[in-house]
PyMOL commands that place a pseudoatom at each C-alpha (Angstrom):
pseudoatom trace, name=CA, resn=UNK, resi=1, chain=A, elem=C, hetatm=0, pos=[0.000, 0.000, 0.000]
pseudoatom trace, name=CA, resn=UNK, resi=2, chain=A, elem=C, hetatm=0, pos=[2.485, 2.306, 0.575]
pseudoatom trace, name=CA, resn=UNK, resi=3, chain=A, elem=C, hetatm=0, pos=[4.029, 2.123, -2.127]
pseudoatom trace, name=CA, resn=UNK, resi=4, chain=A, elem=C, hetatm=0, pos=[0.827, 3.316, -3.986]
pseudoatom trace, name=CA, resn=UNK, resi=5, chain=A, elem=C, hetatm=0, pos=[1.300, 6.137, -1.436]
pseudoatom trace, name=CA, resn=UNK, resi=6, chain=A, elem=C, hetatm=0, pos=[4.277, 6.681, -3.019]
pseudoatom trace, name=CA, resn=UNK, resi=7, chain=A, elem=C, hetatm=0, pos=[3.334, 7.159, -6.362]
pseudoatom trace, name=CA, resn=UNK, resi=8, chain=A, elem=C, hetatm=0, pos=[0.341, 9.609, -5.515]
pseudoatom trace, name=CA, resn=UNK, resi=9, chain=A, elem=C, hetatm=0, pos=[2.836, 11.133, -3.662]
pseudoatom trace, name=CA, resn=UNK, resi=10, chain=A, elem=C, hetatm=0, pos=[5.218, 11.534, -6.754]
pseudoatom trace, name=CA, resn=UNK, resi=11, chain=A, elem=C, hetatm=0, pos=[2.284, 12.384, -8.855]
pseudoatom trace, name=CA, resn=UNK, resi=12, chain=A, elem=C, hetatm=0, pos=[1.205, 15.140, -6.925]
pseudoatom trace, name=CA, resn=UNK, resi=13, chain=A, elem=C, hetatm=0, pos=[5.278, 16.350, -7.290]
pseudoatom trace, name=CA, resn=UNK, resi=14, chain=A, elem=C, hetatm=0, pos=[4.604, 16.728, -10.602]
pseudoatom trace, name=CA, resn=UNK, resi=15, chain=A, elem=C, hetatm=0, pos=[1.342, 19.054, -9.767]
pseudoatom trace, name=CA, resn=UNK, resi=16, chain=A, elem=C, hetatm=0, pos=[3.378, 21.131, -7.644]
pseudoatom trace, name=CA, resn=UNK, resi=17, chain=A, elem=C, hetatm=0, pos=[6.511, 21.644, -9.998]
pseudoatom trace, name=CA, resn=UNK, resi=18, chain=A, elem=C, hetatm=0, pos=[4.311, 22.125, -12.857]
pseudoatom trace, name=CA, resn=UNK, resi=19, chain=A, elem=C, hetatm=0, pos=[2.180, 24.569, -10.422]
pseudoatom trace, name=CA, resn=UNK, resi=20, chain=A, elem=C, hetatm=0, pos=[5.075, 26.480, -9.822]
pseudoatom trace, name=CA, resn=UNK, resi=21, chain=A, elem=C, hetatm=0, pos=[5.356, 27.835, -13.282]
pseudoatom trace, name=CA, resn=UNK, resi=22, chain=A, elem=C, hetatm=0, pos=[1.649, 28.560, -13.824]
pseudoatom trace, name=CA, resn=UNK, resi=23, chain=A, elem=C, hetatm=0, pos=[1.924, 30.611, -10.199]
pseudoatom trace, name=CA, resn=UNK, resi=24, chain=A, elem=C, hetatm=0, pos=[4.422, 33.330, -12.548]
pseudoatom trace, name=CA, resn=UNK, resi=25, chain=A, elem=C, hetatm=0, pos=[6.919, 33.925, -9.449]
pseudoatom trace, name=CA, resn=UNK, resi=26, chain=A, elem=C, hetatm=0, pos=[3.632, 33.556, -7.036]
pseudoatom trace, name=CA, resn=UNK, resi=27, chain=A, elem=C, hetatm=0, pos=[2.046, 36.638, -8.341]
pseudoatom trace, name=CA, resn=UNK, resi=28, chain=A, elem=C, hetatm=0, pos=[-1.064, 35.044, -9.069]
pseudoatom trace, name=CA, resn=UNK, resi=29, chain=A, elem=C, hetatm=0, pos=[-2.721, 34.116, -5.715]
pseudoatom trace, name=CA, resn=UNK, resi=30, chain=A, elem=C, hetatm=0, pos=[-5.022, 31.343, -6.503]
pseudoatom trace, name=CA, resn=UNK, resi=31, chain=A, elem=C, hetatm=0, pos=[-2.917, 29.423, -8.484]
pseudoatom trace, name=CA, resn=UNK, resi=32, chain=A, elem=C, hetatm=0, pos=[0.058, 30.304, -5.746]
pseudoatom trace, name=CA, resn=UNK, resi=33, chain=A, elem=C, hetatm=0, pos=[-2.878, 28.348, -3.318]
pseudoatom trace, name=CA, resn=UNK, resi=34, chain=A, elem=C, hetatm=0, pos=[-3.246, 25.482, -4.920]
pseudoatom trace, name=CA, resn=UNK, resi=35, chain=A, elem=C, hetatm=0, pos=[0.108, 25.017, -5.638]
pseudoatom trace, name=CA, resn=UNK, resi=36, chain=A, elem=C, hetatm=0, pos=[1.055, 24.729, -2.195]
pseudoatom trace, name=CA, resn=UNK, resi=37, chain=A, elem=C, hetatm=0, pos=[-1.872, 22.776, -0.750]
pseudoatom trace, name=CA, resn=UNK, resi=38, chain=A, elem=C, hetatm=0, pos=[-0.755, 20.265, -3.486]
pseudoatom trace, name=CA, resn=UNK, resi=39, chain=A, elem=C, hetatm=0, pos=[2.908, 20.609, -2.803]
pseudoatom trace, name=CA, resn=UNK, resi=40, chain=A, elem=C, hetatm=0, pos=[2.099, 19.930, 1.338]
pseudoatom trace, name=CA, resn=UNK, resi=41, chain=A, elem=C, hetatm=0, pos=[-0.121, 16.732, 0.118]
pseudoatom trace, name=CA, resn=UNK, resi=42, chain=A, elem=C, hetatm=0, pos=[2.713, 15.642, -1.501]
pseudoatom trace, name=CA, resn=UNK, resi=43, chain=A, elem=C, hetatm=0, pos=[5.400, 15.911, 0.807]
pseudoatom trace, name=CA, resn=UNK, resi=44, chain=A, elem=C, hetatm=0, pos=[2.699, 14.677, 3.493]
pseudoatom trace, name=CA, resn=UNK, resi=45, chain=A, elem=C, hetatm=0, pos=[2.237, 11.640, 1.387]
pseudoatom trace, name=CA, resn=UNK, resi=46, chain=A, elem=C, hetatm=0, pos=[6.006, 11.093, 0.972]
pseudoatom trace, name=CA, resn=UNK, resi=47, chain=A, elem=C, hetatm=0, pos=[5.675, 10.786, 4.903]
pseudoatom trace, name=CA, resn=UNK, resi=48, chain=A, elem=C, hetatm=0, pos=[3.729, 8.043, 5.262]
pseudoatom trace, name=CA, resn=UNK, resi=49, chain=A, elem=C, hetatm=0, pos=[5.737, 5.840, 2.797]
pseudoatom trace, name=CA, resn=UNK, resi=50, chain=A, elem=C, hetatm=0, pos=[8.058, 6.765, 4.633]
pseudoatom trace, name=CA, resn=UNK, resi=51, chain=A, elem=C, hetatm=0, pos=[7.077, 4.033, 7.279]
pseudoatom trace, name=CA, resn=UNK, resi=52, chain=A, elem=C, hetatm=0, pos=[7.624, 1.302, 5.353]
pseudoatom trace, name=CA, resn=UNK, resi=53, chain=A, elem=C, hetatm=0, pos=[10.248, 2.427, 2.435]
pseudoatom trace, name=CA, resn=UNK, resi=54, chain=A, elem=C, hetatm=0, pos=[13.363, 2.761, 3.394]
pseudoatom trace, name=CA, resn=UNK, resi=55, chain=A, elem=C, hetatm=0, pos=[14.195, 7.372, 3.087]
pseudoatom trace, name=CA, resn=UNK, resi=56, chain=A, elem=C, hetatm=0, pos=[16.653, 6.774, 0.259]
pseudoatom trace, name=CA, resn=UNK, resi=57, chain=A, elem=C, hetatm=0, pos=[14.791, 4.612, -2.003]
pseudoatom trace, name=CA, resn=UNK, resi=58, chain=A, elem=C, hetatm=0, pos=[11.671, 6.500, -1.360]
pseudoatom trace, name=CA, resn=UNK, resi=59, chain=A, elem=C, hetatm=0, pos=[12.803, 9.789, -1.616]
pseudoatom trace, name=CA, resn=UNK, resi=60, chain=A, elem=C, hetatm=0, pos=[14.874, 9.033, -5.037]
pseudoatom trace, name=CA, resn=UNK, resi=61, chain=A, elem=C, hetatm=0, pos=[11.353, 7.231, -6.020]
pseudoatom trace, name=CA, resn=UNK, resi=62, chain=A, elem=C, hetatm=0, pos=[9.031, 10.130, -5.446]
pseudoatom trace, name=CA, resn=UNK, resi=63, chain=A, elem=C, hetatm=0, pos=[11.757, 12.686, -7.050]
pseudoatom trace, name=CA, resn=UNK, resi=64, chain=A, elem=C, hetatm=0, pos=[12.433, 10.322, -9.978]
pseudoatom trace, name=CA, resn=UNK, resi=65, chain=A, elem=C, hetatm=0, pos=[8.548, 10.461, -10.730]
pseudoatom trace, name=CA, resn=UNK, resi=66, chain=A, elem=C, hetatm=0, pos=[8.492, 13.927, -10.132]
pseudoatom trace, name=CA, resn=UNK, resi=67, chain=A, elem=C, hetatm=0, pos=[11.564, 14.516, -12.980]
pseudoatom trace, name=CA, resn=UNK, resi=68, chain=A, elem=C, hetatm=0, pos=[9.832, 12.498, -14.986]
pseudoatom trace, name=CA, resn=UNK, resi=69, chain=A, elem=C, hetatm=0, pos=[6.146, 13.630, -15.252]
pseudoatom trace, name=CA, resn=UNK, resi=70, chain=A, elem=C, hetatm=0, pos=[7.517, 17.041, -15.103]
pseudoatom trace, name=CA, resn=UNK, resi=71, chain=A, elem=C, hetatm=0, pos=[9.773, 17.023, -18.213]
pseudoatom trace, name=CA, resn=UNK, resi=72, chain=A, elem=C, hetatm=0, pos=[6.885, 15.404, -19.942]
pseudoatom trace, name=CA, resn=UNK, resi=73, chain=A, elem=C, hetatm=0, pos=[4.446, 17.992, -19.259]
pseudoatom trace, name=CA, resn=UNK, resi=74, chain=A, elem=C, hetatm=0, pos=[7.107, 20.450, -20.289]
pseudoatom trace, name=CA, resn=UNK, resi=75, chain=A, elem=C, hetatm=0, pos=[7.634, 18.575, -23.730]
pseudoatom trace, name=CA, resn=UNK, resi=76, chain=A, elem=C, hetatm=0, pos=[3.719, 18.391, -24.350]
pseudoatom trace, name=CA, resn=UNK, resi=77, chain=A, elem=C, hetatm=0, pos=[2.754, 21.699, -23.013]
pseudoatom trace, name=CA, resn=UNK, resi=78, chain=A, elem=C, hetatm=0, pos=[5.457, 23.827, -23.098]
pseudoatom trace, name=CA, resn=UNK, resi=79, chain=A, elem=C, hetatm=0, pos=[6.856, 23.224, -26.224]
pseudoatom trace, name=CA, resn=UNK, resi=80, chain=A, elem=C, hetatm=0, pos=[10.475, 22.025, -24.719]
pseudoatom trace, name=CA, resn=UNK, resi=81, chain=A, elem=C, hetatm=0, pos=[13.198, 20.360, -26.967]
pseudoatom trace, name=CA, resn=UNK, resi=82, chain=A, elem=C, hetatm=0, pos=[12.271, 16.498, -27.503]
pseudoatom trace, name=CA, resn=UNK, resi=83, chain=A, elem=C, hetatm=0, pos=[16.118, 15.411, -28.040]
pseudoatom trace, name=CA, resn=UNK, resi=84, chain=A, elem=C, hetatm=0, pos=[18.100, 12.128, -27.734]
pseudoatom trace, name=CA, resn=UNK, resi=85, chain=A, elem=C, hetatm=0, pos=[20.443, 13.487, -25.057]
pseudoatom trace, name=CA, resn=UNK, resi=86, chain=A, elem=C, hetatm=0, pos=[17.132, 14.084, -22.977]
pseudoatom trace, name=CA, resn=UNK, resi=87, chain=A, elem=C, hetatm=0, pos=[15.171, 10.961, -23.646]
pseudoatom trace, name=CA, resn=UNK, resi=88, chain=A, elem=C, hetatm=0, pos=[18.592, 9.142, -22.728]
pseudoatom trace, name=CA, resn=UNK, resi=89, chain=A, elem=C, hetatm=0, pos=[18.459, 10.848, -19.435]
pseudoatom trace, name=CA, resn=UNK, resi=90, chain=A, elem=C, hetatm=0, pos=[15.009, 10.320, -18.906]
pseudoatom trace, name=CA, resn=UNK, resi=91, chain=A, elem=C, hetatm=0, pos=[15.330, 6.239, -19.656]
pseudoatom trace, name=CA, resn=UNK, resi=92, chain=A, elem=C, hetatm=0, pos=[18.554, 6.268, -17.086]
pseudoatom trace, name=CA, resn=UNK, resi=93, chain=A, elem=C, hetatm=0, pos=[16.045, 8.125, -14.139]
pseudoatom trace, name=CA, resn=UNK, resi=94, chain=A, elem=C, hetatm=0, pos=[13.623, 5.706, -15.202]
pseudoatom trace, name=CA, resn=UNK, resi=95, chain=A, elem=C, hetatm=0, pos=[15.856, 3.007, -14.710]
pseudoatom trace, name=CA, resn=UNK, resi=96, chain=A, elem=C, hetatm=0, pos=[17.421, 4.176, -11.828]
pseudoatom trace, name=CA, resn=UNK, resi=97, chain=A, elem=C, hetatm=0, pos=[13.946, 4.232, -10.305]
pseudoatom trace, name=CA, resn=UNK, resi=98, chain=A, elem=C, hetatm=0, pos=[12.563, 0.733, -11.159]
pseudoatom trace, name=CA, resn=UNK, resi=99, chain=A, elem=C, hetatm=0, pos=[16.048, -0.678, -9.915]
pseudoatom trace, name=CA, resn=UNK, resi=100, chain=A, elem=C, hetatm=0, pos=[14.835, 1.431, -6.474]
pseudoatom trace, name=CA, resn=UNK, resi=101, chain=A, elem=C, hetatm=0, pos=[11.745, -0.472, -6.185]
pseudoatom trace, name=CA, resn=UNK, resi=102, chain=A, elem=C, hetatm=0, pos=[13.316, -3.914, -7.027]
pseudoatom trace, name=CA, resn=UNK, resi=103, chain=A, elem=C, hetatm=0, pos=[15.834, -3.819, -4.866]
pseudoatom trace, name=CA, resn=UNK, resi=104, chain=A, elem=C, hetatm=0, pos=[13.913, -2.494, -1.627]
for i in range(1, 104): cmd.bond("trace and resi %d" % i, "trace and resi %d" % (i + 1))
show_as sticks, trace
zoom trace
């Protein structure tokens, strides 16, 4: 279970770092609201996997999710570069991230 906690958790990350960018350097309150209620749920949620995950594989977990859904959303909505040295990245934080959850 927790590691389903986990990936809400990590999911959420990706709310918050993409929330960050629509907040425009927090000048736009309710968006600047949001962003933070989802950024507490997230780290709150990192907490409780916590009880069962061991901190480094569940920390690397939730920020590997995090890097991940975020460059994606930047790719499909904010017209970022799509190139092989970044997809070759991606793949490796991918990797890095299912060898995590193996392993713990």
């Amino acid at each position: 279970m927790n590691w389903i906690i986990l990936l809400l958790a990590g999911l959420l990350e990706i709310g918050w770092a993409v929330g960050l960018k629509y907040t425009e350097g927090f000048t736009k309150p309710w968006i600047t609201v949001v962003t933070l209620l989802i950024m507490f749920g997230s780290v709150g949620l990192l907490s409780v996997a916590m009880k069962s995950i061991p901190i480094g594989t569940a920390y690397a977990v939730w920020v590997g999710i995090g890097i991940i859904g975020t460059v994606i959303w930047g790719i499909f909505f904010f017209d970022e570069s799509v190139n092989a040295a970044r997809m070759i990245c991606l793949a490796l934080i991918l990797i890095g991230v299912i060898g995590l959850k193996i392993s713990a």
